[in-house]
N, C-alpha and C positions, 0 to 999 in steps of 0.2 A: 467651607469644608467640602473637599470632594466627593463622589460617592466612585471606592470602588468596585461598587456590583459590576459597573460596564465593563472593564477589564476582564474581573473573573468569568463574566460570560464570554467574553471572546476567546476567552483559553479556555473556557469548558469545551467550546464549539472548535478550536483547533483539536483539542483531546477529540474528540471525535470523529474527527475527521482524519487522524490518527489511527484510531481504532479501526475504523472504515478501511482505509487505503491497507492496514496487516490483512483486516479479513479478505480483500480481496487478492492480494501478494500470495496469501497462504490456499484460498481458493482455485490461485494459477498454480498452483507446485502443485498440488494434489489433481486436477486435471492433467498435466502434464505428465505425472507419473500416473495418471490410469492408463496411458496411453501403451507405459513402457509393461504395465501387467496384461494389457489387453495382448501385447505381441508376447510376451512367455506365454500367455493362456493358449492361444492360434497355436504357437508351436509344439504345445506338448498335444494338443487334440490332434484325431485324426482329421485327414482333410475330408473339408465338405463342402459341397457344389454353394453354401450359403454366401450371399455378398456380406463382406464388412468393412467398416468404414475404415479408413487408414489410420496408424496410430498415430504418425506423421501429424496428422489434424490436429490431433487432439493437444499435441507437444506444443503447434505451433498457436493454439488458444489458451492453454495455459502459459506461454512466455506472454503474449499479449494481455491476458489479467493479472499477472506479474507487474510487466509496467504500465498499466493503470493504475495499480493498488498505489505505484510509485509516486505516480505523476499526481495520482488525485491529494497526496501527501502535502507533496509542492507547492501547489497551488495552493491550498490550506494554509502553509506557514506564507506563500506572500501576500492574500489575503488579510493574514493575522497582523502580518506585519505593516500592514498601509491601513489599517484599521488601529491599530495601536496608536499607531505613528501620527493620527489626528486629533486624540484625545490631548485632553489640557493635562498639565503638569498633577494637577489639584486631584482628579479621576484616577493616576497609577500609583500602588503603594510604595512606598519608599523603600521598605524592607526588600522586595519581588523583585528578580532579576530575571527579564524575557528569556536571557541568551542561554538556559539552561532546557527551555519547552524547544526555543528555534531548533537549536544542537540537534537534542535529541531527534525531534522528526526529521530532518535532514538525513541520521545517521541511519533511522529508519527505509527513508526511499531510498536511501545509498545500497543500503543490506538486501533492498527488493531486487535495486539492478543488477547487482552482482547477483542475485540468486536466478533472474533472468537471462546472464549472459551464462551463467551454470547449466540452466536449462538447455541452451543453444547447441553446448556441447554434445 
């Protein structure tokens, strides 16, 4: 008889790494868009001789933790899945079907990139 705790920890550890890659996807938007309140704040003050940093920056550090959040997804599901992929027959349950966890995070770093090429605009 198999045991399959080793599976479920593999998919807990993809779930996480799931979770990881949104929190950082949603980390890059909200950087990104501080960027775009930092330039309304500038323009409604008056001007001051003070340096500040460009929002520019800020847009172009939030698309990059964007697709981080994406990639680190990626790499998660083909980790999972060449780790799956060695386990004996006896170790996966019968009932559990992978291609519903793979989907999903793919559909997930897919939703980052397109949110990253959003950002670019």
């Amino acid at each position: 008889m198999g045991d399959p705790r080793v599976f479920f920890a593999a998919e807990r550890t993809l779930l996480a790494w799931i979770r990881t890659g949104i929190t950082v996807i949603a980390l890059g938007f909200v950087v990104a868009r501080f960027g775009l309140f930092l330039r309304v704040l500038s323009s409604q003050l008056p001007a001051s001789g003070a340096p500040h940093s460009s929002p520019g920056a800020s847009t172009i550090l939030g698309i990059l933790l964007t697709l981080l959040g994406a990639a680190a997804i990626v790499a998660a599901v083909v980790q999972y899945h060449s780790f799956v992929s060695t386990l004996p027959a006896e170790d996966l349950p019968a009932t559990h079907r992978r291609a519903f966890t793979v989907t999903f995070a793919l559909a997930i770093a897919s939703s980052g990139i397109v949110l990253a090429i959003y950002l670019a605009q």
